[in-house]
Every structure is written in C-alpha cells, then in structure tokens.
C-alpha positions as CSV (number, residue, x, y, z in Angstrom):
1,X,-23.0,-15.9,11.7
2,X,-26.2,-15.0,9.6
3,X,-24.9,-11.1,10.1
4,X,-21.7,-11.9,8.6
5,X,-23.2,-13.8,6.0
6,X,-25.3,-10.6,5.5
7,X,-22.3,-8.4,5.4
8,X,-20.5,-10.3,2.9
9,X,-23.9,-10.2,0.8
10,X,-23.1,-6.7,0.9
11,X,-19.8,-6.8,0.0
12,X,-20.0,-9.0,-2.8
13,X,-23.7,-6.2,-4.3
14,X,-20.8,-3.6,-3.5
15,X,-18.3,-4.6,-5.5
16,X,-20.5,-6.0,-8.5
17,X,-22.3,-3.2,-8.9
18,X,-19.4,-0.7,-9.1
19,X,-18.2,-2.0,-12.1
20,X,-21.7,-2.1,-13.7
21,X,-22.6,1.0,-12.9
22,X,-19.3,2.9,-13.6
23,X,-17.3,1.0,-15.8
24,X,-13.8,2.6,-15.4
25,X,-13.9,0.9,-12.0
26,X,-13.7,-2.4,-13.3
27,X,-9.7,-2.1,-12.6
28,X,-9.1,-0.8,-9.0
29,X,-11.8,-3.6,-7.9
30,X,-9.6,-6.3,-9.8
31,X,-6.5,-4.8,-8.0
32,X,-8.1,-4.1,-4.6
33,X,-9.4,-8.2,-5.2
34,X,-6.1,-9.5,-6.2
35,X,-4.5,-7.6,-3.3
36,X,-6.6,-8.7,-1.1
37,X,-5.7,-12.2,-1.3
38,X,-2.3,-11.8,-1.0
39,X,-3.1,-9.9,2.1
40,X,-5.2,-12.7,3.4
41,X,-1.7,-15.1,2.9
42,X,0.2,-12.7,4.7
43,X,-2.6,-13.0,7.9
44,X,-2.0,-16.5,7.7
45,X,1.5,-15.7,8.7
46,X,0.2,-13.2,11.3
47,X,-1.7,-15.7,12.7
48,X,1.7,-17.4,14.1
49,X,2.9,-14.2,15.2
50,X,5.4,-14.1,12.0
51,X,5.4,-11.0,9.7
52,X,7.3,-11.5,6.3
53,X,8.9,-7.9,4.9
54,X,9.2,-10.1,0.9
55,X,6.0,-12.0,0.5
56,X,5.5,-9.9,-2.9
57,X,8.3,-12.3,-4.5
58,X,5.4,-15.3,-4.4
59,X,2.6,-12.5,-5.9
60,X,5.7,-11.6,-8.5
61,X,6.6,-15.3,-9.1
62,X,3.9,-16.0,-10.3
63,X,3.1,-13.0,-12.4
64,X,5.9,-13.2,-14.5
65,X,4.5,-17.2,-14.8
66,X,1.9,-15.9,-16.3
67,X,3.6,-13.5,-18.4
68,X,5.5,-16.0,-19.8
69,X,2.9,-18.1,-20.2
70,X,0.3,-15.9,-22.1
71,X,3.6,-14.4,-23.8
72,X,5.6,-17.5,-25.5
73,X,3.0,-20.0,-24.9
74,X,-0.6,-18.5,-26.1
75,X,-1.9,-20.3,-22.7
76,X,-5.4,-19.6,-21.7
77,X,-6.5,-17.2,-19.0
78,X,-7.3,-20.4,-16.6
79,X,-4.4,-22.3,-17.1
80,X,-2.2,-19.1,-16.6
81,X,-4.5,-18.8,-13.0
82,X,-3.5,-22.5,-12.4
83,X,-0.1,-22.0,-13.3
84,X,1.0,-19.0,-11.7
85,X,-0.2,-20.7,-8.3
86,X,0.9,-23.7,-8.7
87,X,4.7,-21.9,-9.3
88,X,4.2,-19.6,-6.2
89,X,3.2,-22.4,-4.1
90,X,5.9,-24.8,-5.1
91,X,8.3,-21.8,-4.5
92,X,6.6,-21.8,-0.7
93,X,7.2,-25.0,-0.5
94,X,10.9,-25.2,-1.1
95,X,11.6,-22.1,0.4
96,X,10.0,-22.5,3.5
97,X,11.6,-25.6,4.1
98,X,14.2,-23.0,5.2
99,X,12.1,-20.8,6.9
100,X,10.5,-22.3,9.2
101,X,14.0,-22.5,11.4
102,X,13.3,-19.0,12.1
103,X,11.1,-16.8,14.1
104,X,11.2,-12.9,14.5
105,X,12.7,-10.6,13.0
106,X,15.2,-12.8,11.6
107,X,12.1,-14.3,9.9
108,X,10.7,-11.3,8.7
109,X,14.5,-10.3,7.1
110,X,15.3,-13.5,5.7
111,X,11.9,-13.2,3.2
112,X,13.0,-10.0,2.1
113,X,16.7,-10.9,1.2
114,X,15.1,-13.5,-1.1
115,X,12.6,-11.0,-2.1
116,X,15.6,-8.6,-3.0
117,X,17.4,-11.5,-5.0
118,X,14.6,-12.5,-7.0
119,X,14.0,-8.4,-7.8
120,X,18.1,-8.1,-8.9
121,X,17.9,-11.4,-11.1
122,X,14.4,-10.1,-13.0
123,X,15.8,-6.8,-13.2
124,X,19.4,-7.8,-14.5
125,X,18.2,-10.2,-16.9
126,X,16.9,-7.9,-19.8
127,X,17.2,-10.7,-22.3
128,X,14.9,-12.6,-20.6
129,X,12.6,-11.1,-18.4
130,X,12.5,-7.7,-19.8
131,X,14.3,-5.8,-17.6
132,X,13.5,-2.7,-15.1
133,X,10.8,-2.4,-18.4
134,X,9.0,-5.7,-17.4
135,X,7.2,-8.3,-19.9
136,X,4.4,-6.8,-21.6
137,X,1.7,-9.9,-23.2
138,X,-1.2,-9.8,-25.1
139,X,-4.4,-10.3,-23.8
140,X,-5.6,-14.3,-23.5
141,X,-8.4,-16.4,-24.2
142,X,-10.8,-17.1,-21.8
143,X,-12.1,-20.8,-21.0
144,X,-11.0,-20.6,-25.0
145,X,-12.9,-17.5,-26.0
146,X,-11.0,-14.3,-27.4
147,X,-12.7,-11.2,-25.3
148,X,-12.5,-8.1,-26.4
149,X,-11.1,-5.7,-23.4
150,X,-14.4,-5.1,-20.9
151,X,-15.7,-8.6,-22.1
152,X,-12.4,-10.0,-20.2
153,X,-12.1,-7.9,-17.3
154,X,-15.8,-8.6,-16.5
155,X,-15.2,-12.5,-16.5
156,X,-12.1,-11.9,-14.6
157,X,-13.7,-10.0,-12.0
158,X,-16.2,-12.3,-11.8
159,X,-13.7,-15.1,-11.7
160,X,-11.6,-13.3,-9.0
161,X,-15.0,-12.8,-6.8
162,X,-15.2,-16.3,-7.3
163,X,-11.5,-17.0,-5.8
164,X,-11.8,-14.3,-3.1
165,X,-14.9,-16.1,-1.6
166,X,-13.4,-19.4,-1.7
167,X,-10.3,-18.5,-0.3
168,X,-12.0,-16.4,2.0
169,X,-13.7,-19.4,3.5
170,X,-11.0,-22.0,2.9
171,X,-8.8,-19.5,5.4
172,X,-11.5,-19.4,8.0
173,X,-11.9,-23.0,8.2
174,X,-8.1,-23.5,8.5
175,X,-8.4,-21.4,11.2
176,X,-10.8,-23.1,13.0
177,X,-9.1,-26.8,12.2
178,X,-6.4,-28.7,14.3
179,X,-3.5,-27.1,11.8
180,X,-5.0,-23.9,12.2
181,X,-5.2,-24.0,16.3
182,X,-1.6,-25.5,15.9
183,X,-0.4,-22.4,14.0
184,X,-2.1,-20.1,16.5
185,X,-0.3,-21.9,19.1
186,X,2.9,-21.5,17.7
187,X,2.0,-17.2,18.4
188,X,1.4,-18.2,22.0
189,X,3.8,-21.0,23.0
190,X,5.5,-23.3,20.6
191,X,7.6,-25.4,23.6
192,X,4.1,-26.6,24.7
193,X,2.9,-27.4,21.0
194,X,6.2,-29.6,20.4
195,X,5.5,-31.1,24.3
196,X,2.2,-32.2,22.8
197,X,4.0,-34.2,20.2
198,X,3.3,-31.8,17.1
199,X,5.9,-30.8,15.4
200,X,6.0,-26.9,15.2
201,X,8.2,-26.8,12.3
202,X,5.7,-28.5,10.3
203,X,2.7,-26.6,10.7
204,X,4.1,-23.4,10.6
205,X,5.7,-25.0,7.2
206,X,2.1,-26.2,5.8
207,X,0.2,-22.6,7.0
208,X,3.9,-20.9,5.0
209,X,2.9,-22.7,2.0
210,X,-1.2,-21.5,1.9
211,X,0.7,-18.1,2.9
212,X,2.4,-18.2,-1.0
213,X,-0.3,-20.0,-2.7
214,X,-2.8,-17.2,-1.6
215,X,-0.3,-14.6,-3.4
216,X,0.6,-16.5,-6.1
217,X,-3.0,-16.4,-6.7
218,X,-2.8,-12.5,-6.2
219,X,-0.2,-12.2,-8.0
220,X,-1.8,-13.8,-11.2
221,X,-4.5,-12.3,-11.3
222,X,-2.7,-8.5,-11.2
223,X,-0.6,-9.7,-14.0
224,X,-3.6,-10.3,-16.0
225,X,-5.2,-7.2,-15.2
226,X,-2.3,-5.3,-16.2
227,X,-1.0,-7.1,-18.8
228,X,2.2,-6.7,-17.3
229,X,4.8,-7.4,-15.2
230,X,7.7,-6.2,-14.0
231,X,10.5,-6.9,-11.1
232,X,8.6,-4.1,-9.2
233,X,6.2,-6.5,-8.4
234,X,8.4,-7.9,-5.9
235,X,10.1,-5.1,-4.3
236,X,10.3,-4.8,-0.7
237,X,7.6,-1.6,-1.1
238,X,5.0,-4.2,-2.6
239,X,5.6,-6.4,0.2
240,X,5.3,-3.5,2.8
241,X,2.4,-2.3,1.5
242,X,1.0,-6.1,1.8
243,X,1.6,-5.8,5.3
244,X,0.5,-2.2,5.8
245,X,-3.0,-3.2,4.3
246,X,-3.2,-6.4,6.5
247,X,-2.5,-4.0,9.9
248,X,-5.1,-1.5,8.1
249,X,-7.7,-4.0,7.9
250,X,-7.1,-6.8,10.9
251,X,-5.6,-9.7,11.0
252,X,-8.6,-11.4,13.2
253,X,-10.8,-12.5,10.3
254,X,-10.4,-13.1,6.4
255,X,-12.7,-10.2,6.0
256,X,-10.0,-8.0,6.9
257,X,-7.9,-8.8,4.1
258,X,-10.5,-7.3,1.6
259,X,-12.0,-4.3,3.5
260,X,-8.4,-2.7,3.9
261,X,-7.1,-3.7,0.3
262,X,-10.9,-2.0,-0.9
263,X,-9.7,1.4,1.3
264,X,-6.3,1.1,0.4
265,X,-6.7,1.0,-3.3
266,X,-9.3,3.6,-3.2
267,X,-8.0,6.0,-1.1
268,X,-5.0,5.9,-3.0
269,X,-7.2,6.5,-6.0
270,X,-8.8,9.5,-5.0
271,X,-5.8,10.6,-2.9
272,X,-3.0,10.2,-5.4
273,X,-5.9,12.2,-8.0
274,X,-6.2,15.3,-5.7
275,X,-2.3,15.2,-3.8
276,X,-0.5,14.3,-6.2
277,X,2.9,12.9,-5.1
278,X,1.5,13.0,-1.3
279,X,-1.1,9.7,-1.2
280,X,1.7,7.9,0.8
281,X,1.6,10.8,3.5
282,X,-2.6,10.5,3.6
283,X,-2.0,6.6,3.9
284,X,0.8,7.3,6.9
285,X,-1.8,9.2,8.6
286,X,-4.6,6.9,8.1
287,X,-2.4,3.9,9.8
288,X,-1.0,6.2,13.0
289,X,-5.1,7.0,13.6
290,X,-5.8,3.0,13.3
291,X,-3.3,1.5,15.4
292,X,-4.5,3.9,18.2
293,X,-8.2,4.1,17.7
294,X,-8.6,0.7,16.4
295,X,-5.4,-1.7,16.9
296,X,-7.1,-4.8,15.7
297,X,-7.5,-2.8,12.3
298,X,-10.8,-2.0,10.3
299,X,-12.5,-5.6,11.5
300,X,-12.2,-5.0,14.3
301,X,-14.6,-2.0,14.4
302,X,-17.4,-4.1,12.8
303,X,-16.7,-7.2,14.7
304,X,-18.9,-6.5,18.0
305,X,-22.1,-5.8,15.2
306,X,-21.4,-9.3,13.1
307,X,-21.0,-11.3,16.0
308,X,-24.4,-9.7,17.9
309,X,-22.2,-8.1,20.9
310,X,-22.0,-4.4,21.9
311,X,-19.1,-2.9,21.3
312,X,-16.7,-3.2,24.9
C-alpha cells in the first residue's frame, strides 16, 4: 500500500512538472488525463467480463453538453464539468436499463449501434450541432474568472488531476465493496450471484452507470481542452481506442487506466511527429508485444514491485 501510494506521488510530480517545465505539454497531459478516465469507466465494465465497442457516445454526450453550454449559454467552466456528467450519466442510466439484458458480444455490439446512431444524428444535423465541422465555443470562465489561454489550461489540469485522483480512488473502493465483489461475480458466475438473492441485472446496471459517468467526465473535460467538439468524438474508432488503451494498460487496478492513456497519447505524439500517417501501425505493434509479454497490460508489470512481491 505505502509503495503505491509512493508511485502515485510520482505520478502525480510527473505529470505537474511536465507542464511547468515545458509548457506546450500542457495539452497531451489534459488529453492523456481526460482519456484516462474514460478508460477507467470502460475497466469498470471489464471488471464483469463485458467490453463495450461505443462507450465514446457517453465521452461525446457530454462534450457537445458542454459545447452547448459554454456556446449559447456563457456557462462557467464548472458548471459545464457538472453538466456534461450529469448528461452522460443520466444517458447511462436510461440506456443501460436496456443493456444489462445482454452479455457478450451481443453486449459489446448493441453499445456501438447506439454509438453509430448518436454519430449519424450529430453529423446530419448541421443546423444544430454543426455538422461533420463540429461546434466550435469560446473559451469560459473559471469558478467566474476570465483566463487568458495558459492561465485556463493550468487550472484545468489542475482540476482534472483533481478528478483523476478521486475517481481513481472512488473506482478502487467500488472494487473492494459488496457491489464491486457483485460485479466481479457476474465475470465469474452470475447463476450463483442471483442464487444468493442479488439481482445481477442490477449491479451490473449501477457499475454501467459509473461506467458513463466516468466518460462523461472524460468527455468534458476534452471538450474544454479543445474547444471543440464534433460527432467524431463518438465514433466507433474513439471507442476502440478506449478499449485498446484499457488492454494496453490493465484492467486489474485504476492505475492502469492512466499509465496506458500517458503511453498512448505520447507515443502517438512522438510517433505520429516522426511516421507520419504510420503511428497506428507503431501502436499495432506495441499491443501484439503486450498481450504476449504482459497480458494483464502495463500494471501488471509493476504490480509484483507495489504490492512487495517478486515478480512470479
């Protein structure tokens, strides 16, 4: 425990001082952040043994909230946070009402057809949403103060370090309460969890629900990053990616959200700078040498070390 404390002490210098000490930074950190969380809700999903190909449509959800928001409304930073979530998680809620009937693969397909819809209806309504072009909005207050452009992205990194850390924990402590257990279990044998007397249908429905909250929270913060958003947002790539990065960086630990959304973004930095056009084949690679070397993902190389254990 006090060596993962430790590493995340590291972490956290890490990604602080990046910014400080080369300011163009600032932005991949924000994205790798706000990637990361919607990461860690797709390892809640994981952790029932489900795997959602359209979980981008709860990160895009509430991106174009806040687009509308900050666009129409002059609505602070904050409240665009709050309210970007808030839309993503009452999305979660009514769609995975409907969900949770389904395991699989017919699971993992059902998410992306409403994915897909959401993505035709924001690209085919130009009047509204802007189109394949997306809704470009001026940059907000903060907590009521006008920033000028570093001023804001520092606060928002800090803000997002904030969020990362909480959900980070909140995650891990669902993981290690009765729901949590009882989503696990669902993974390993449902009949047995509905012989107990709990109904599987609802705790796979309340860990769904954190699942889109955590990337409605991602999602808002990208869309203030960028200051824009378009239907690309929630495309099925975005919400492959999601899932490459949580196989990239484990699914065993919240940590693993973060460390492969950190490599992901930066290696796609660097790649995309020296192969142009070719990142995605360095990224291939990368993911056929982890899921043979390492198959619990990035974690799981570190694990043995924060937990005191040689490595088996």
């Amino acid at each position: 425990m006090l060596r993962q404390r430790l590493f995340v002490l590291v972490l956290l210098a890490i990604a602080i001082a990046l910014p400080l000490v080369f300011p163009w930074l600032k932005t991949p950190v924000l994205l790798a952040l706000s990637s990361g969380l919607a990461v860690l809700g797709v390892i809640v999903l994981i952790r029932a043994g489900q795997v959602s190909f359209g979980h981008a449509m709860y990160a895009c959800l509430a991106g174009y909230t806040v687009g509308f928001g900050a666009r129409h409304w002059q609505l602070d930073a904050l409240l665009l946070i709050g309210l970007g979530t808030a839309v993503a998680a009452l999305a979660g809620g009514l769609i995975g009402l409907f969900m949770v009937r389904y395991r699989g693969i017919f699971f993992g397909m059902l998410n992306l057809a409403f994915s897909m819809v959401l993505f035709s209806v924001l690209a085919k309504s130009g009047a509204v949403t802007g189109g394949t072009d997306g809704l470009r909005f001026d940059r907000p207050t903060l907590a009521g103060a006008t920033l000028d452009r570093d001023g804001f992205e520092l606060a928002l990194l800090a803000m997002a370090l904030v969020c990362a850390l909480a959900a980070g924990g909140l995650v891990q402590r669902y993981f290690a309460s009765v729901p949590g257990q009882a989503l696990a279990a669902i993974k390993t044998n449902e009949t047995r969890l509905e012989y107990l007397g709990i109904s599987a249908k609802r705790v796979f429905w309340g860990g769904y629900v954190l699942s889109a909250t955590l990337c409605g929270l991602g999602g808002s913060f990208f869309a203030l990053t960028q200051g824009l958003v378009t239907p690309e947002m929630g495309y099925w790539v975005r919400s492959g990616e999601i899932v490459f990065v949580a196989i990239l960086g484990g699914s065993a630990h919240a940590l693993g959200a973060f460390i492969g959304a950190f490599v992901f973004e930066f290696v796609k930095l660097y790649v995309a700078a020296w192969l142009t056009g070719s990142w995605q084949l360095v990224l291939g690679a990368i993911l056929l040498v982890m899921v043979f070397a390492a198959p619990g993902g990035l974690y799981s190389l570190i694990a043995p070390w924060l937990r005191g254990r040689k490595p088996a």
